[in-house]
Each structure stands twice: as structure tokens, then as C-alpha cells.
C-alpha positions, 0 to 999 in steps of 0.5 A, spaced: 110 605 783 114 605 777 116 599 774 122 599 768 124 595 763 118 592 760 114 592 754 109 595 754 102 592 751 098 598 748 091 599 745 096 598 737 102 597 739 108 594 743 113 598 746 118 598 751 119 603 757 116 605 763 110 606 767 107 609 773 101 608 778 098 613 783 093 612 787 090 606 783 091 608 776 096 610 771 099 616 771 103 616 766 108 611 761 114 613 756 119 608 752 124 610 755 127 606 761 126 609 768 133 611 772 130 612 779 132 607 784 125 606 787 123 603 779 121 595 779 125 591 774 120 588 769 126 583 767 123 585 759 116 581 761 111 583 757 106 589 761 098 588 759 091 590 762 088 586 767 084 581 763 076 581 763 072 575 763 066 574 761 064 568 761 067 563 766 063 557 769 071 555 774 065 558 780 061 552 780 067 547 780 069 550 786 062 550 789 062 543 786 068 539 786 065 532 785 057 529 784 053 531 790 060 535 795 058 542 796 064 546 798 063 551 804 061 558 800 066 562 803 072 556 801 069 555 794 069 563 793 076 564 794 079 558 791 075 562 785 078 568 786 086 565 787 085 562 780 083 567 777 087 572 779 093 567 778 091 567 771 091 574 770 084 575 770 082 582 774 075 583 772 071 576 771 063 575 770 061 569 774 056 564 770 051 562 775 046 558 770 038 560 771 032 555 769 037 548 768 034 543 772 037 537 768 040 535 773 036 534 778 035 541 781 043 541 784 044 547 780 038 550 783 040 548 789 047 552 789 044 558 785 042 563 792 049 560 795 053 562 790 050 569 788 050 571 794 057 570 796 059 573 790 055 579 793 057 578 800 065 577 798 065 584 794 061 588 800 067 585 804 073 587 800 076 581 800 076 579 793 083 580 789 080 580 782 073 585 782 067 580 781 061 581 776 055 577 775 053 574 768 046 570 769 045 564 765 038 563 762 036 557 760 029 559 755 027 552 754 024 552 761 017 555 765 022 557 771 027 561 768 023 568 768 021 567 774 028 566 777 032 571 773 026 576 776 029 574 783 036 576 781 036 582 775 036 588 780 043 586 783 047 591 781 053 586 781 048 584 774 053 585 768 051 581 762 045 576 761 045 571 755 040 567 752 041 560 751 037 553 749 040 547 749 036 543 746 038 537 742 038 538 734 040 545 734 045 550 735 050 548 739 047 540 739 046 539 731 050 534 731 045 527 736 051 524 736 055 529 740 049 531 744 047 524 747 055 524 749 056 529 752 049 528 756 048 521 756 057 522 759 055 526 764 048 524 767 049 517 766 042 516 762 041 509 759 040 509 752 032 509 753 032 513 757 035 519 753 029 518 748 025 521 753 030 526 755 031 528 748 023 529 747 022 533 754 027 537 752 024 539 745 018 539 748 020 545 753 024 548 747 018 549 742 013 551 748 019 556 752 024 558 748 021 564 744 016 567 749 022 567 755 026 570 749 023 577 748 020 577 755 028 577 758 031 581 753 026 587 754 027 586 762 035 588 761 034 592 756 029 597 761 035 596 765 041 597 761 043 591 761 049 588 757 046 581 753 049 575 749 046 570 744 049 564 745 050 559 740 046 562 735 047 557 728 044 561 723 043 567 720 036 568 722 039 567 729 043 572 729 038 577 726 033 575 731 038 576 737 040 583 734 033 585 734 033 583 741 038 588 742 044 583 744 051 586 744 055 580 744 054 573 740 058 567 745 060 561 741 057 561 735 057 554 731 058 555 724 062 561 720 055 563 717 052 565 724 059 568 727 060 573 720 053 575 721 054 577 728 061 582 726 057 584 721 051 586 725 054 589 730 055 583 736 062 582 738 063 574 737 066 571 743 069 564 743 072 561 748 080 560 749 081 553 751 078 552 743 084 557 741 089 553 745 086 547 743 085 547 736 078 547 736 072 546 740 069 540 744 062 540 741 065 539 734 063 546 731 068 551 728 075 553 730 076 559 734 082 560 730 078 559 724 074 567 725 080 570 728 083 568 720 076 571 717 077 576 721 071 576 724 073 573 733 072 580 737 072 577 744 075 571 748 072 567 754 076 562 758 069 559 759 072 553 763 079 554 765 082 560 767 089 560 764 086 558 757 085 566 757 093 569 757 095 562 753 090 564 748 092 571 747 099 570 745 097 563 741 093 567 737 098 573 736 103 568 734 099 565 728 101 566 721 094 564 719 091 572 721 093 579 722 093 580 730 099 582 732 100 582 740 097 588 741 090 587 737 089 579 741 090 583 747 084 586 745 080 580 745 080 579 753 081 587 755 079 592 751 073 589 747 070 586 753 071 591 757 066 595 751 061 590 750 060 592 758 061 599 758 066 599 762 069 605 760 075 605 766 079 599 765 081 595 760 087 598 756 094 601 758 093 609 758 093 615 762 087 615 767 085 608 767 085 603 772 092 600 774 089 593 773 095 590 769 099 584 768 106 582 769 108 575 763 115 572 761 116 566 757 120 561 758 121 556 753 116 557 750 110 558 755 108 564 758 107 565 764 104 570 769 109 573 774 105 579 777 098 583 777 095 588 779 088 590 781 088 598 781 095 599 783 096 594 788 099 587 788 095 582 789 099 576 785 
């Protein structure tokens, strides 16, 4: 296939020209405007790798639509598979949380299900974006190890990240927004939540650092990508490179994400905080690092269209010194090396045709089309 008059969204810069598939990957690309009769007319759209995601929790809502619905499996999956696909995603790491029994085992009770269509639909060839696994670890709880232990030797097992939830710290150092944000979503009375907040202290300091060690040195025996998450400090960040994390996901303040950038961690933040202006939790502005120069890689986290809207918000900020090319680059190429995913994830000869096809109308962009190893699938 050879598709024309497009812009051409390469690992450093934009061109307009031409490109051609073979056989699922790129064969070759120029900037010049192709003359055969069988090249598709890109209308001036711009052409991007296909996105890859990290870290996105859109497969639980599907599981999950509401309190207490279980979808059918195989529904959820590929409701799932059409909004990412949608949204440009090609190559996703769907988040299954390990170990969060915080609402009353109904994540647990999913877990097998979930995992296991994953698997099952990628043996079947039915999905249009290519699916990973990136397993959740809860350190704070005594079940975690023992769970991760069950699923690690999948070989859809991409990215493991390490998190603690409990209140006071990293992500919840403000109490105020820890008891919203649980008391919202479990409906826990106020007496009730000073029991729930000692539980979970209580798990922290007896949990948190054995898991650490013993999950990071499970991965890194089997070469598997891991992430910190939301580390605050610079201790964090020294403690999760010693551990041989490659990616730092969701830093809360700036001290922790420069610490990341400079040790070496890609800085992963979510681009809903990017189209929103800032983060849920009340921590920093992802457009805060992209400024200091110091954001790496974007994740939609919860809302899969954020990733593309994300990208071209960044590239038109002032306040930084992405072009498109380089915040291109947050959701393809450098997620794609924080993985080793060597074949995918930038416009150049030999990769894989997984690509993107946007315009803009009035000011918003959109997806038109995408392919996933050279063939259509939106």
C-alpha cells in the first residue's frame, strides 16, 4: 500500500510525503508526493506510529461497567480492544491490579478472568491492537507475591509496577484527598475510615519492603520491564533504581520526577492530566515536567482518547520545547524502549507498519485511520 499527501511524524521531524507498506512493515518513505493511481490520499492528515500504552485501566470499566455487573469476557475484551484501537492505540499493556482487596475482593474475583481473555483473545487472532499484560502489585498486602507468582511466567507479561497506596504518603500526602477519593468510592462512613486508614498503614509497614525486593528480583531473573509508582521523594527514586526499575509512573512532586530523568527512569505521567490541566490527586501538572524537560512517556491511564489529544497539546505549548515530533515520542518510541520493543514505535524503514492517520477539525484532533502491521483495522 502507498499512501500520499501526508505528514509524515518522524522520530525528529515532520515532512510531507509519501510512504509505502510491504508485508506489514515499512518499506520505504520519501517527501515527495507519490503519482501512481493506486496511492491513497492522506488529505494532508498528519501519519504517526501507532500509539503504545502502558498503563491503562479502560479493561477493568469494561469488565466492570457498574457496582457489582460482570460483563461476559469475551464482550468486555473486545469493547476494550475497539476503543483502543479507536483512539489510536496499537500496542497496549492492560493493568490488572494484584493484591487490592480494598473492595471487597471484587478485583480479585475478576483477575483470572480478565487475564485470561487477554491471553485467550491474542491465541486467537481476534484483537486489532496487539495486547500485553502489565501486572499491578499492591506491595502493602501479604497475598501479592503470592498472586504475581501465579501469572509472571506469562509471556504476555510486559511491565510489573510496584505501588502502595497507603494514606499519608506519595500519592495520598494529602488526608483530605485520600479520605475523598475512598470514602467516594467505597461509601465508607466517617468511623469507619479511621479503621480503614490504620488497616492500611498497618499493611504498609509490615508488607511494603519485603514484597519490594522480593517482586523486583522475581522480574529482574526474568528480564522483565518494571515501574515505580508514584514515588515522592528522592529517596524513592534512589531506592526504586536500586531495584532496577526502568520506568518511574506518576511521580507526585517535581523533586521525585528530576530525580527519575536524571537516574536514568523514563517519567511516565498520564495524559488526561496533560488535557486536563493538571492531576486528579492534586499532585503536579504533567505539563509542569514537560516544561523542565524532564516528562518521558504518556500514559492514558483511564481514558484512551486522552493519549492523541495529549500529544498535539503538548507539541502546541509554549511553555516547552517539544515539537510534534519529540511529544510524538512520549507515547511511541520511548515507551516502546522502556519495553524493548525494538520493532515498532517510530516511522522508519523496516519497522512495523502500525500507524495512525489524524486530521484536525476546528481545533481537535482526530483519528481517521490506523493500521496494525499494514493492514486497516480502523
Amino acid at each position: 500500500m502507498i499512501l500520499t499527501n501526508v505528514n509524515l511524524v518522524l522520530e525528529n521531524q515532520v515532512v510531507k510525503g509519501s510512504i509505502e507498506l510491504v508485508d506489514g512493515k515499512i518499506q520505504s518513505f520519501s517527501d515527495t508526493q507519490s503519482q501512481l493511481p493506486q496511492a491513497v490520499n492522506g488529505d494532508n492528515g498528519w501519519l504517526l506510529p501507532g500509539l503504545i500504552e502502558l498503563h491503562t485501566d479502560n479493561l477493568e470499566k469494561n469488565f466492570s461497567p457498574r457496582p457489582k455487573v460482570n460483563w461476559p469476557a469475551f464482550s468486555a475484551m473486545a469493547a476494550h480492544d475497539a476503543q483502543l484501537i479507536a483512539a489510536g492505540i496499537t500496542t497496549v499493556l492492560d493493568a490488572v491490579a494484584l493484591g487490592d482487596l480494598r473492595d471487597g475482593g471484587a478485583r480479585h474475583q475478576n483477575l483470572d478472568k480478565m487475564i485470561n481473555t487477554v491471553v485467550e483473545t491474542e491465541l486467537r487472532g481476534v484483537n486489532r491492537a496487539q495486547h500485553f499484560l502489565h501486572l499491578r502489585c499492591e506491595v502493602p498486602y501479604q497475598s501479592t507475591l503470592d498472586i504475581l507468582s501465579s501469572y509472571v511466567d506469562l509471556p504476555q507479561v510486559q511491565l510489573v509496577s510496584l505501588m502502595d497506596h497507603a494514606p499519608g504518603q506519595r500519592q495520598f500526602v494529602d488526608m483530605q484527598k485520600y479520605r475523598e477519593y475512598y470514602q467516594g468510592k467505597y461509601s465508607i462512613s466517617d468511623s469507619d475510615m479511621i479503621r480503614f486508614e490504620a488497616e492500611q498503614r498497618a499493611n504498609s509497614e509490615r508488607w511494603s519492603t519485603p514484597n519490594r525486593n522480593k517482586i523486583s528480583n522475581l522480574c529482574r531473573q526474568r528480564n522483565i520491564s518494571m515501574a515505580s509508582h508514584d514515588d515522592a521523594t528522592y529517596a524513592h527514586v534512589a531506592e526504586s533504581q536500586a531495584l532496577g526499575m526502568a520506568i518511574a509512573e506518576f511521580p507526585t512532586t517535581i523533586e521525585a520526577a528530576t530525580a527519575s530523568h536524571e537516574l536514568g527512569l523514563k517519567v511516565m505521567m498520564g495524559a488526561p492530566n496533560i488535557v486536563r490541566g493538571g492531576s486528579h490527586s492534586g499532585n503536579i501538572a504533567a505539563h509542569e515536567l514537560a516544561t523542565l524537560g524532564v516528562l518521558d512517556i504518556l500514559s492514558s491511564d483511564y481514558y484512551p482518547a486522552s493519549l492523541l489529544d495529549a500529544i498535539f497539546k503538548v507539541a502546541e505549548d509554549e511553555s516547552n520545547t517539544f515539537d510534534l515530533a519529540r511529544s510524538t515520542q512520549l507515547s511511541t518510541l520511548n515507551p516502546a524502549i522502556a519495553l524493548g520493543l525494538d520493532d515498532r514505535g517510530v516511522i522508519s524503514e523496516g519497522k512495523r507498519a502500525d500507524l495512525i492517520l489524524a486530521h484536525k477539525h476546528q481545533d481537535n484532533i482526530y483519528t481517521t485511520r490506523v493500521w496494525r502491521e499494514g493492514n486497516i483495522v480502523f
